[in-house]
ChimeraX commands (.cxc) that place a marker at each C-alpha (Angstrom):
marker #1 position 0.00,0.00,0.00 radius 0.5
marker #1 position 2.91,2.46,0.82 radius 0.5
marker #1 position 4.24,1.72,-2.80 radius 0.5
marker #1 position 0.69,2.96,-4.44 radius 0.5
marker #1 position 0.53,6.23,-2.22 radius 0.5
marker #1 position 3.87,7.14,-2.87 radius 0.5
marker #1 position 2.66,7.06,-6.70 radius 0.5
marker #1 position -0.43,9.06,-5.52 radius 0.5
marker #1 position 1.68,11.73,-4.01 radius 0.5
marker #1 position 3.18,13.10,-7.05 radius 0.5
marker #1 position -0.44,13.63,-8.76 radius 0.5
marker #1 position -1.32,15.69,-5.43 radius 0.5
marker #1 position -2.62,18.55,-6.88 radius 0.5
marker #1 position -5.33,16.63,-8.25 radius 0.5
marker #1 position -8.67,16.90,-5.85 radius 0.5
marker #1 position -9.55,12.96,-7.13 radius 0.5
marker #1 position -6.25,11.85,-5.89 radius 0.5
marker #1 position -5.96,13.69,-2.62 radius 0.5
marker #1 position -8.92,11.98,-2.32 radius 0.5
marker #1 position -7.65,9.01,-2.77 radius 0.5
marker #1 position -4.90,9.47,-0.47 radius 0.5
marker #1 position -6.37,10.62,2.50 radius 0.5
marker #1 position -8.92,7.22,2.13 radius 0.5
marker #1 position -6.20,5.39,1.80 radius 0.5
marker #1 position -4.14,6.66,4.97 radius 0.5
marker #1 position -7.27,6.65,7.23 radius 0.5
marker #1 position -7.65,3.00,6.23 radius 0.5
marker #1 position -3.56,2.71,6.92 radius 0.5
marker #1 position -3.46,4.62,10.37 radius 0.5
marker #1 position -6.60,2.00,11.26 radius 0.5
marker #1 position -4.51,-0.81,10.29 radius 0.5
marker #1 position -1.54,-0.07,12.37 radius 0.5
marker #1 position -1.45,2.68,14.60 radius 0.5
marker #1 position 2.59,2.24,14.66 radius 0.5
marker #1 position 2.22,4.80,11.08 radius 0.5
marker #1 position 0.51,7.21,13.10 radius 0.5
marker #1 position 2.71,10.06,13.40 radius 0.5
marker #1 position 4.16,8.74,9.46 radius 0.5
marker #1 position 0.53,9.10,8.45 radius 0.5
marker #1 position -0.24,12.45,9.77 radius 0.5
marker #1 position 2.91,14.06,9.29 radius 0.5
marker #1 position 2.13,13.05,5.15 radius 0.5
marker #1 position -1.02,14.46,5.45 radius 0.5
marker #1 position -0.55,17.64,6.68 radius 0.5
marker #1 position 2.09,18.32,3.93 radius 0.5
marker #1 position -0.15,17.79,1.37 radius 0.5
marker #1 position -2.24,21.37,-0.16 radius 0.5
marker #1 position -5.21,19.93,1.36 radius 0.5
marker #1 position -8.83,22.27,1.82 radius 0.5
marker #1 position -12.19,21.81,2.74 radius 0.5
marker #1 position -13.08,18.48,3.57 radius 0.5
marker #1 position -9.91,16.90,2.86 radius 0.5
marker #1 position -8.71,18.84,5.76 radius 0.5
marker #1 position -11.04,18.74,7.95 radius 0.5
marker #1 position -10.85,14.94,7.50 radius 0.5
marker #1 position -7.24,14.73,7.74 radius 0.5
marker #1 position -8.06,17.08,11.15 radius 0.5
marker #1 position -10.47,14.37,12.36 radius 0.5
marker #1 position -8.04,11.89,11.74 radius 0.5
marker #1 position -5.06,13.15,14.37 radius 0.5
marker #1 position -7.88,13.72,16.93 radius 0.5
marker #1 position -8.96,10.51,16.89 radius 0.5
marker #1 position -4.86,9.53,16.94 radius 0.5
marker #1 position -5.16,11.97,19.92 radius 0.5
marker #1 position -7.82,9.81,21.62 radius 0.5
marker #1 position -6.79,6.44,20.91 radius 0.5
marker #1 position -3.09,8.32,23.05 radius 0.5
marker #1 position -5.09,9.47,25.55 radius 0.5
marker #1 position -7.00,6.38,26.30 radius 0.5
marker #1 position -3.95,4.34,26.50 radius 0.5
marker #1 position -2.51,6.60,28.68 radius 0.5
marker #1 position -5.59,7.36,30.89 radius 0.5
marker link #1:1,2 radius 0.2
marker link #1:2,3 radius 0.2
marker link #1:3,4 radius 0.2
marker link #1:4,5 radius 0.2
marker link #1:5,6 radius 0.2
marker link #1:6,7 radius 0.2
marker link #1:7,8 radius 0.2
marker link #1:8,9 radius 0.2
marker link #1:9,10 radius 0.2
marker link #1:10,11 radius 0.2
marker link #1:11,12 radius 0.2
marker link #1:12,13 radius 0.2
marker link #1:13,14 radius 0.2
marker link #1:14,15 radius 0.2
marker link #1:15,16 radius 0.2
marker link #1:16,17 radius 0.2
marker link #1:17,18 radius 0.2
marker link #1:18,19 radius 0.2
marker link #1:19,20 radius 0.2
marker link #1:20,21 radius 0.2
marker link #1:21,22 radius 0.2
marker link #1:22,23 radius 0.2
marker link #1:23,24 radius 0.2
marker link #1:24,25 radius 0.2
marker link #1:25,26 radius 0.2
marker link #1:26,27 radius 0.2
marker link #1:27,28 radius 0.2
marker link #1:28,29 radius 0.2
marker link #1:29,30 radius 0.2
marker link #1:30,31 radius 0.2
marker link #1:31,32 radius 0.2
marker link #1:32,33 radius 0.2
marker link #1:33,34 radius 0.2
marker link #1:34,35 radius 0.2
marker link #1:35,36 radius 0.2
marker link #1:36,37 radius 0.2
marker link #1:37,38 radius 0.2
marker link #1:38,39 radius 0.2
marker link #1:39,40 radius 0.2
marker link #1:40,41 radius 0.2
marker link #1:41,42 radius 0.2
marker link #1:42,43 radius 0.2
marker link #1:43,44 radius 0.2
marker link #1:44,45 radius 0.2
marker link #1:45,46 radius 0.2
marker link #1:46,47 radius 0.2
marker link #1:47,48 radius 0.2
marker link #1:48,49 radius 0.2
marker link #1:49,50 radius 0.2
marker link #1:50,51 radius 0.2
marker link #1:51,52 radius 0.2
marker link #1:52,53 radius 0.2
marker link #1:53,54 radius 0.2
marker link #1:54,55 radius 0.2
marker link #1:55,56 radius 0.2
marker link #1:56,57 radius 0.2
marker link #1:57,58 radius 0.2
marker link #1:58,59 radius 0.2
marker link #1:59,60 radius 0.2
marker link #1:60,61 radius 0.2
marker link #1:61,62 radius 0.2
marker link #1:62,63 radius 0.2
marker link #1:63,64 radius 0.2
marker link #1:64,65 radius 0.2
marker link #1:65,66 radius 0.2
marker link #1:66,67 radius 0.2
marker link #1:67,68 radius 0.2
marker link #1:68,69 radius 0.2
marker link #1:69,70 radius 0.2
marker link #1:70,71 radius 0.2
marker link #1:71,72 radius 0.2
view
């Protein structure tokens, strides 16, 4: 999977592919939480708006529970 986002990456600018990439790194992160900060640190540099961001933005505070839980 990290092979076909890296390809994904380069076509960024493209609203369908940013698309694609943040679907694909939610379904990543979910799948092992040891990419978190990997994950989110990718996501935040891509030019992401609306609801791209705002999902990317859901996605760390959710990282941000699942850290709190385990330490709580």
């Amino acid at each position: 999977m990290l092979q076909e986002l890296a390809g994904l990456v380069s076509l960024s600018n493209d609203h369908a592919a940013l698309t694609l990439i943040v679907e694909r790194y939610a379904a990543l992160q979910a799948a092992d939480r040891a990419l978190l900060l990997p994950v989110l640190g990718s996501l935040f540099d891509l030019p992401l708006t609306g609801a791209l961001a705002a999902q990317a933005a859901s996605l760390a505070i959710d990282a941000l529970n699942v850290v709190r839980y385990r330490l709580g």
